[in-house]
Backbone as CSV, one residue per row, in Angstrom:
resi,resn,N_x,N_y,N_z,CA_x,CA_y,CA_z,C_x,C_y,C_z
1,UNK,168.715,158.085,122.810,169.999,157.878,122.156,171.056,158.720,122.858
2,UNK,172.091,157.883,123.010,173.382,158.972,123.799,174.513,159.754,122.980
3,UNK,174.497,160.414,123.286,175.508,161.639,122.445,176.886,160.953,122.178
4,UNK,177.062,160.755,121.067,178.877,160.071,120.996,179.587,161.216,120.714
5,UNK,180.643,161.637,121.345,181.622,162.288,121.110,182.564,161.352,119.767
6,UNK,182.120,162.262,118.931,182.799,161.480,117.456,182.921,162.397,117.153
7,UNK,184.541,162.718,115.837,183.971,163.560,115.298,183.883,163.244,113.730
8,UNK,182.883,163.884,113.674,182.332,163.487,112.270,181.686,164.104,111.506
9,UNK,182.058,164.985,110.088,182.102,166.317,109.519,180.390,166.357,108.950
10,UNK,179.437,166.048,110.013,177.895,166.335,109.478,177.502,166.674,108.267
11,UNK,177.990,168.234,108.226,177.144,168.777,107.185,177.911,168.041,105.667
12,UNK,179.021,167.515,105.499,179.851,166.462,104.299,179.105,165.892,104.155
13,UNK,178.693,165.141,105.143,177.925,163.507,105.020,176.401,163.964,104.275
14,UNK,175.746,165.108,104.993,174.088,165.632,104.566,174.454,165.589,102.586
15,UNK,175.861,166.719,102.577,176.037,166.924,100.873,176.020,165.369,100.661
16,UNK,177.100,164.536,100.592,176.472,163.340,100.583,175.664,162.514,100.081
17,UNK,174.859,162.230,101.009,173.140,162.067,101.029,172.588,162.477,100.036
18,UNK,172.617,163.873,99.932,171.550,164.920,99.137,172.209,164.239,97.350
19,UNK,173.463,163.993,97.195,174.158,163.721,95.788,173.679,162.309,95.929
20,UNK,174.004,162.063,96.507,174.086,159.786,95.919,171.991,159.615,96.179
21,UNK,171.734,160.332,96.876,170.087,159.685,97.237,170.340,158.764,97.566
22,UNK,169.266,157.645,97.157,169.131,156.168,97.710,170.015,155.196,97.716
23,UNK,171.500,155.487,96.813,172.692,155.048,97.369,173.212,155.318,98.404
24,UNK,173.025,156.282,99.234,173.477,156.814,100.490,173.794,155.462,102.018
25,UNK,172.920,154.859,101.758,173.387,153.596,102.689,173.919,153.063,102.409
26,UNK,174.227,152.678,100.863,175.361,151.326,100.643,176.140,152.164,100.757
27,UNK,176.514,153.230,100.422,177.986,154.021,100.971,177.913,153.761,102.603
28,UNK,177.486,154.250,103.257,177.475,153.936,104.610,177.895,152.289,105.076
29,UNK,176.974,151.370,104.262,177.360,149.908,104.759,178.711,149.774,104.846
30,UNK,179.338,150.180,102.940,180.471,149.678,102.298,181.365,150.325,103.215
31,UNK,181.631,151.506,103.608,182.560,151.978,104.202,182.788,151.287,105.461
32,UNK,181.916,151.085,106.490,181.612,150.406,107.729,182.423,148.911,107.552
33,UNK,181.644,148.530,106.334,182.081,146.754,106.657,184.061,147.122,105.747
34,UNK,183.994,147.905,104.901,185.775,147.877,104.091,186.619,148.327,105.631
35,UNK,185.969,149.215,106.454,186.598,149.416,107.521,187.074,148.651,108.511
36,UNK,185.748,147.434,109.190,185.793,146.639,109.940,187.075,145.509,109.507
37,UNK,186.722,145.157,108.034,187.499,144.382,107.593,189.216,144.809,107.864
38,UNK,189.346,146.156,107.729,190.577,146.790,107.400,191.489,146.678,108.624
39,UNK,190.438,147.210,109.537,191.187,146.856,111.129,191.346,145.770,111.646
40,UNK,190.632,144.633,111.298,190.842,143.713,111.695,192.586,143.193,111.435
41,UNK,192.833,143.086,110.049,194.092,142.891,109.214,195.183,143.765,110.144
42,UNK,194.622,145.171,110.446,195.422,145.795,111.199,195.639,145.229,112.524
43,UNK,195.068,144.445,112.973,195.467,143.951,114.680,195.849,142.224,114.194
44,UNK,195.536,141.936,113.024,196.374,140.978,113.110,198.113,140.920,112.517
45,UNK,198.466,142.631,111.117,199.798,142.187,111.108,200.069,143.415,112.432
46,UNK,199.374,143.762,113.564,200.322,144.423,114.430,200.719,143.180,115.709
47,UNK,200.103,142.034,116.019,200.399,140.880,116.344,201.833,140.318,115.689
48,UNK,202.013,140.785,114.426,202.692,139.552,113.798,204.012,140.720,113.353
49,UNK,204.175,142.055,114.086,205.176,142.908,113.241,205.169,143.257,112.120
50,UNK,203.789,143.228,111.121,203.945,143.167,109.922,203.680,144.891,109.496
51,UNK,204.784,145.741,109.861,204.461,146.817,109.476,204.698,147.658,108.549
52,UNK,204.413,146.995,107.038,203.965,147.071,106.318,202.482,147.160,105.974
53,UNK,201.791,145.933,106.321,200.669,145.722,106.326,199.812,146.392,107.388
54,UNK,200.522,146.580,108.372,200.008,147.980,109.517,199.697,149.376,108.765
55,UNK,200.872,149.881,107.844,200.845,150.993,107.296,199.828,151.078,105.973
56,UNK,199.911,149.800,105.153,198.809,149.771,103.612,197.459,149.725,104.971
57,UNK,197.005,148.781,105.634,195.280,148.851,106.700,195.297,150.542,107.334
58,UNK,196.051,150.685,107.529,195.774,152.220,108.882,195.622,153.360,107.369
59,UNK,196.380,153.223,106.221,196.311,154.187,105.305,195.033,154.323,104.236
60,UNK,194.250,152.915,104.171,193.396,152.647,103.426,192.361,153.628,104.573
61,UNK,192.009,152.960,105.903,190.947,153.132,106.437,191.025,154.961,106.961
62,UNK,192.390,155.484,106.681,192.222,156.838,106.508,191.573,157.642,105.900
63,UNK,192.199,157.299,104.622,191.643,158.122,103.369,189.703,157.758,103.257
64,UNK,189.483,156.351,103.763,187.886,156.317,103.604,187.261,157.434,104.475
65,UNK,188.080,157.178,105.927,187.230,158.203,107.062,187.398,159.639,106.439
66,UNK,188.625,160.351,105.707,188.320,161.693,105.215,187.245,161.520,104.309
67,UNK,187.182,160.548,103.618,186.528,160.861,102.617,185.088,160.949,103.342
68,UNK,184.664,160.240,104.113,183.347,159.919,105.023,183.231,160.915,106.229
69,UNK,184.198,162.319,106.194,184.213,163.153,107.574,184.525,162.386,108.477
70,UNK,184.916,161.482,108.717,185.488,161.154,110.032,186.659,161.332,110.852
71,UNK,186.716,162.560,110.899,188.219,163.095,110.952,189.058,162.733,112.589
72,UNK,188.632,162.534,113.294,189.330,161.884,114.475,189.647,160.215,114.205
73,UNK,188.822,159.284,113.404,189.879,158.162,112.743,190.456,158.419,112.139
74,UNK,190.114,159.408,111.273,191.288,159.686,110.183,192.557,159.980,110.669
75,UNK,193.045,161.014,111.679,193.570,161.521,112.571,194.674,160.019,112.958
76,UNK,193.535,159.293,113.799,194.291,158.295,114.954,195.191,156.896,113.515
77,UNK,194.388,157.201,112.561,195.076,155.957,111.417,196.360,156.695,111.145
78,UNK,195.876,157.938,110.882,197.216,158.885,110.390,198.613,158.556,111.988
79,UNK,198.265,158.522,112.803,199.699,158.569,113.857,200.037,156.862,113.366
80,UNK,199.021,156.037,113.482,199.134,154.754,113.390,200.538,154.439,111.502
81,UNK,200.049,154.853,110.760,200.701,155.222,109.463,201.919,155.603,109.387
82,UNK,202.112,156.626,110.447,203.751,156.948,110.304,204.552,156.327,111.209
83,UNK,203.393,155.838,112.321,204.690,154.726,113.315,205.315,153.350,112.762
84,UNK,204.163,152.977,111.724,204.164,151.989,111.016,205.540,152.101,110.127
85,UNK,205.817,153.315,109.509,206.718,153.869,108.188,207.950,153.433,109.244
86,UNK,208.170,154.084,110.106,209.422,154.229,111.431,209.741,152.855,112.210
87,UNK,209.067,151.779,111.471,208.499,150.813,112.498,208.884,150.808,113.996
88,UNK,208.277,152.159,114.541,207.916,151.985,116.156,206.999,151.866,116.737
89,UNK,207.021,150.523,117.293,206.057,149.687,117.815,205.431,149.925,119.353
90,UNK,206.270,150.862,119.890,205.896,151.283,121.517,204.768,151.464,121.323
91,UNK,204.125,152.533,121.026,202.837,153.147,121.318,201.523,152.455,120.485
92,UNK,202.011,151.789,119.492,201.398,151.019,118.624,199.595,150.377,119.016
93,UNK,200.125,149.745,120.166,198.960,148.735,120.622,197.909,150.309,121.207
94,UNK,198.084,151.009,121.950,197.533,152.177,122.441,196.482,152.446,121.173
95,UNK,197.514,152.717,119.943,196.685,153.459,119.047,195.583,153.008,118.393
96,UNK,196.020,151.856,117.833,195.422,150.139,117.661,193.715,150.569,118.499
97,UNK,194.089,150.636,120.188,193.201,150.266,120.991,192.101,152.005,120.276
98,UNK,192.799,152.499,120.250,191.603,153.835,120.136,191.098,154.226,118.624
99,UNK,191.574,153.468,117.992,191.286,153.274,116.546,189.832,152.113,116.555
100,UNK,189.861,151.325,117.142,188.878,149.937,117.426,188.058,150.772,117.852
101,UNK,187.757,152.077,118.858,186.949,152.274,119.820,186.476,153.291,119.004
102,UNK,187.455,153.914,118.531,186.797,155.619,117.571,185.888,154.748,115.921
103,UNK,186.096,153.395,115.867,185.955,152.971,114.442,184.107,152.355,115.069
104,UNK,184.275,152.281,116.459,182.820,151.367,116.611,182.157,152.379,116.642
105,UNK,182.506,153.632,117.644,181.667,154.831,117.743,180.767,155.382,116.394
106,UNK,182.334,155.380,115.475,181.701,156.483,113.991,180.790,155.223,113.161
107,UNK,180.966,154.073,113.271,180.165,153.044,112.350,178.390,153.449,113.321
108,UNK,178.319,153.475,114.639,177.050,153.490,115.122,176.714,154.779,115.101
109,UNK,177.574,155.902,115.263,176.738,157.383,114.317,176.329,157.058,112.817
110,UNK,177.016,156.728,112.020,177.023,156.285,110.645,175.407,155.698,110.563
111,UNK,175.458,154.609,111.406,174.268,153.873,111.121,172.990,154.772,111.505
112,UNK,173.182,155.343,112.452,172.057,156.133,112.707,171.763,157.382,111.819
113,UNK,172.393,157.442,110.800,171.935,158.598,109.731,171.383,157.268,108.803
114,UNK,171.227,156.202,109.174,170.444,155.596,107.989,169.023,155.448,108.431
């Protein structure tokens, strides 16, 4: 297995685990698939200018990754969130792109604590 540079608050996730027990994966699924879903919406209203709907997707899938230690999506939704508020769209697609890449990384650490 190769080392992902993610970051992702371990010992949160173990407390976690240790509280929910054998719920511990459907938290893992649910977050993964509410996420996948979330970004998706996000690259389609950043296609369409809808930044509104840029700012409700990038703000939802924030607050899950704090809540899940994932603090470098959390991070990259958070810049995504306030460009959205400002609607400035320059850097937008960039962030977009490293949000997709930091969201596949932490879903395949994720999975591998199951």
């Amino acid at each position: 297995m190769s080392e992902l540079n993610v970051d992702i608050d371990l010992p949160m996730l173990e407390s976690l685990r240790d509280l929910l027990g054998e719920k511990f994966p459907e938290l893992i699924r649910t977050y993964n698939e509410d996420c996948a879903a979330r970004i998706s919406r996000m690259g389609i209203a950043l296609e369409n200018h809808d930044f509104v709907q840029i700012n409700h997707e990038a703000h939802g899938v924030k607050g899950s990754s704090r809540n899940m230690g994932a603090n470098s999506l959390a991070l990259l939704c958070d810049q995504m969130e306030t460009k959205a508020k400002v609607e400035d769209a320059v850097a937008m697609p960039q962030i977009f792109s490293a949000i997709e890449q930091e969201f596949a990384a932490t879903a395949q650490q994720l999975n591998n604590l199951l």
